[in-house]
C-alpha positions, 0 to 999 in steps of 0.5 A: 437537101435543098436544091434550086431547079431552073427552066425556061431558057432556050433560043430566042429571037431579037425582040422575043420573050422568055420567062425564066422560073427558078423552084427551091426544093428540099425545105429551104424554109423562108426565104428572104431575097430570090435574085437572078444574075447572068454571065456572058462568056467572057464576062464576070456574072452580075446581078439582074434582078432582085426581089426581097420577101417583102416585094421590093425590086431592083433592077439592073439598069441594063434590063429596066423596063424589059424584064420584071421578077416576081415570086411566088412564096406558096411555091418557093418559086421566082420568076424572071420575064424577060421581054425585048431580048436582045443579043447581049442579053445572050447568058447564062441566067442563075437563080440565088435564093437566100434564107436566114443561114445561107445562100443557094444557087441553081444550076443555070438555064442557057439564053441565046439567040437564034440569027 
């Protein structure tokens, strides 16, 4: 059974950093597009980043020039770098991995900040 586990959250200062990873296990074979989204309480989730098989990204214009995604296909891994956090950045950050069939979701991995 596929599963998706992440880490890498936690509580973070005004201008800090955090890298997120997100590890599919369970033989969840190619994997297509890795994507992070996040959801603020209160709020619908939404897209973060994205990053397909082939290496190409987008962003949401909320997070350029702050965050990058990366992967690592040997691992089944992706990465999310988040730099100059600020408060609204506070979520519930998600991964979503997609292969040939379907999508999977991890669990989400928590983001606040600490005053």
């Amino acid at each position: 059974q596929v599963q998706l586990v992440e880490s890498g959250g936690g509580l973070v200062q005004p201008g800090g950093s955090l890298r997120l990873s997100c590890a599919a296990s369970g033989g969840i074979g190619t994997i297509d597009t890795m994507t992070w989204y996040r959801q603020a309480p209160g709020k619908q989730r939404e897209l973060v980043a994205r990053i397909t098989n082939a290496g190409s990204t987008n962003y949401a214009d909320s997070v350029k020039g702050r965050f990058t995604i990366s992967r690592d296909n040997a691992r089944n891994t992706v990465y999310l770098q988040m730099n100059s956090l600020k408060p609204e950045d506070t979520a519930v950050y998600y991964c979503k991995m997609t292969n040939s069939r379907r999508d999977y979701w991890g669990q989400g991995t928590q983001v606040t900040f600490s005053s």
